[in-house]
N, C-alpha and C positions, 0 to 999 in steps of 0.2 A: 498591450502585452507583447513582448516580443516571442516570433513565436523560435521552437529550436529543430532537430534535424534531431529526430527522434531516432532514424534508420543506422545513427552513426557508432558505434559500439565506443570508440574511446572520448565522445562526447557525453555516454553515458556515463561511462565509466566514472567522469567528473564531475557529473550528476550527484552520482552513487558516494564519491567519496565526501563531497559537500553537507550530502542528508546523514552521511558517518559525522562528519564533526558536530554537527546539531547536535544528534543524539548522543554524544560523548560529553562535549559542554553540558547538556542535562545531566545526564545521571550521573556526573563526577563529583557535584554539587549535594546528591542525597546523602546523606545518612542511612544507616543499615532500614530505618523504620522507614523510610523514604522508598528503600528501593526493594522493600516487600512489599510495596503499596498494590493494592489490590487494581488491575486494567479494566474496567469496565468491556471495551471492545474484543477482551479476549479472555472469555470466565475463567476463570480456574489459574488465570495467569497472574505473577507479579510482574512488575516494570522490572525486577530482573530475570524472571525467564523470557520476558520479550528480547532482552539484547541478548542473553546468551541463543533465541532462537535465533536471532540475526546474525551472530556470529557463527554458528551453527551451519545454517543456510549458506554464507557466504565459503566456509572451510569443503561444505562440500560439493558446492558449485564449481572450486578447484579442484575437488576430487575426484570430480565426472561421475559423481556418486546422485546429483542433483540434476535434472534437466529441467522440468516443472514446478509445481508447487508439491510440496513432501503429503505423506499420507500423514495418519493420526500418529499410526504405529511412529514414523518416523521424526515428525516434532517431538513426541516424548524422549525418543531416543537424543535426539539432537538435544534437550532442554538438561537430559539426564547425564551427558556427557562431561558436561562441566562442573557437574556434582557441587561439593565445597568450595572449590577456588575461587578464591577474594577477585573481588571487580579487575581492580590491575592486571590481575592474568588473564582474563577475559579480551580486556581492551587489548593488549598484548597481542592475544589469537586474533582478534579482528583485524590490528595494524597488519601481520604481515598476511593472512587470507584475503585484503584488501587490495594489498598491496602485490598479490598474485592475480588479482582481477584485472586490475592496469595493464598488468603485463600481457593476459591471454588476450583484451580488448584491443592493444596495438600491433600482437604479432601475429592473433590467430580470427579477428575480428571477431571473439565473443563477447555477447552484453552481459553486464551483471545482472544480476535479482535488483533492479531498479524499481519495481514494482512492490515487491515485498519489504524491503526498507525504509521505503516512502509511505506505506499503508501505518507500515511500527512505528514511524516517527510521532505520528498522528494518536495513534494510540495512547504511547507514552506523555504525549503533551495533555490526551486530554486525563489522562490518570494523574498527575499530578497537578493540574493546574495552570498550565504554562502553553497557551496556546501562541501560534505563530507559522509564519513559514507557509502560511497559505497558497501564497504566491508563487510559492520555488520552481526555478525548471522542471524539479523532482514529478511536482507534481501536476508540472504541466504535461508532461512528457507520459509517463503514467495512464493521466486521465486522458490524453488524447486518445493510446492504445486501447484502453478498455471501452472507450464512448463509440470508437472506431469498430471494435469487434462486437457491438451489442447487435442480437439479433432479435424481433418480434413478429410473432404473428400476424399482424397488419400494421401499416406503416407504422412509424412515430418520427417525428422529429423532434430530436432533443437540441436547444438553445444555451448556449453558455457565451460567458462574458467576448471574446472574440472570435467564434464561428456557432457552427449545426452542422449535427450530426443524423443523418437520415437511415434509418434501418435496412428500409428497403429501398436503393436506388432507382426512380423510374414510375415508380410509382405515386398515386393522390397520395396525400399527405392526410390520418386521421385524426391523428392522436398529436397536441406538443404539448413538451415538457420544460419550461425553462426554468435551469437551476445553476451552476458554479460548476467550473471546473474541481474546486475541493469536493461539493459535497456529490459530484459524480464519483470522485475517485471514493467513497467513502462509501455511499450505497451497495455502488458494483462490488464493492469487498467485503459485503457485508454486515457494512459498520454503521446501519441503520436498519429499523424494522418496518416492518411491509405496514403497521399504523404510520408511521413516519414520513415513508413515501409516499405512502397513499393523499400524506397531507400536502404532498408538495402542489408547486403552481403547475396543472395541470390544464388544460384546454378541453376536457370532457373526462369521462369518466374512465380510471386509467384501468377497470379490472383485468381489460382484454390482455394486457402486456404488462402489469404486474408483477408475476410469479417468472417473469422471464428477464428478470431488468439486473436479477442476482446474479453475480458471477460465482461467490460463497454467500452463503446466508440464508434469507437473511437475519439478522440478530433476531433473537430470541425475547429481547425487548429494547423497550425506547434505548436508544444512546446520544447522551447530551454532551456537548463541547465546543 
């Protein structure tokens, strides 16, 4: 796998605009019944309030209205902003919100929300059926950061396809985890349940560190994809 220069804002940037065409080529393809299809990975959601959240998140990332991940109040707000407007006007609002992201990534070095478009990508594929894209920078890049910023009570070393990642630098090594770069970036989001992790290839018993492997979450039940 090659690996990318995570630190580089307008390599994200092209990241970010790559995991947009994915998820445009999908959903332009549904049908209305298609695209209320219920997301397993985020209850209460359809596959299209996941892109209007995307669009959403990316409009007010330009609006300096977004720095982090939005609160409750604020995804509602975001999902509700688009109300009725047919797909097209959505895709629309993403094109040029997108296309303002480019711009702050080359003139002001800001990243996009590379993390939350990559997480929805995944969502959406696995809501309707259509899995793929495993592999992408997107979410190489992604799953470095979060695997990077995971902290534990006592060590662990977590194993993925081309490196390890250590909790605690310096320290014996107690706990290992080997799993995927996807299904890291998939856990830490959430988008698995603490039965689920618990079942992974673990090296002893993972109780110790756990409840601490969640960055959101974690799901409230199994999620299969």
């Amino acid at each position: 796998m090659i690996r990318v220069v995570v630190d580089d804002p307008r390599l994200a940037a092209r990241h970010y605009q790559e995991t947009k065409g994915r998820i445009v080529g999908l959903v332009t393809e549904l049908d209305d019944t298609g695209l209320n299809t219920p997301v397993p990975a985020c209850p209460g959601w359809s596959v299209r309030d996941v892109v209007t959240h995307v669009v959403a998140v990316a409009e007010d990332w330009v609006g300096g209205r977004l720095v982090g991940p939005p609160t409750d109040a604020q995804t509602a707000a975001q999902i509700a902003r688009f109300g009725d407007r047919d797909l097209s006007e959505i895709l629309t609002a993403w094109t040029d919100a997108a296309a303002a992201l480019d711009r702050m990534a080359e003139s002001a070095g800001v990243k996009p929300p590379l993390g939350d478009i990559t997480s929805h990508e995944h969502d959406v594929r696995a809501a309707i059926g259509r899995p793929g894209a495993r592999d992408s920078a997107a979410v190489w890049s992604s799953s470095d950061q979060l695997l990077a910023n995971l902290r534990t009570p006592i060590p662990l070393l977590v194993t993925v396809e081309d490196g390890q990642y250590l909790t605690k630098p310096g320290a014996d090594t107690e706990i290992r985890l080997r799993t995927t770069r996807f299904e890291g970036l998939r856990w830490r989001t959430g988008r698995r349940s603490r039965a689920q992790l618990a079942a992974m290839d673990w090296s002893d018993d993972p109780t110790p560190v756990l409840d601490h492997l969640f960055l959101f979450g974690p799901a409230g039940a199994d999620v299969y994809e």
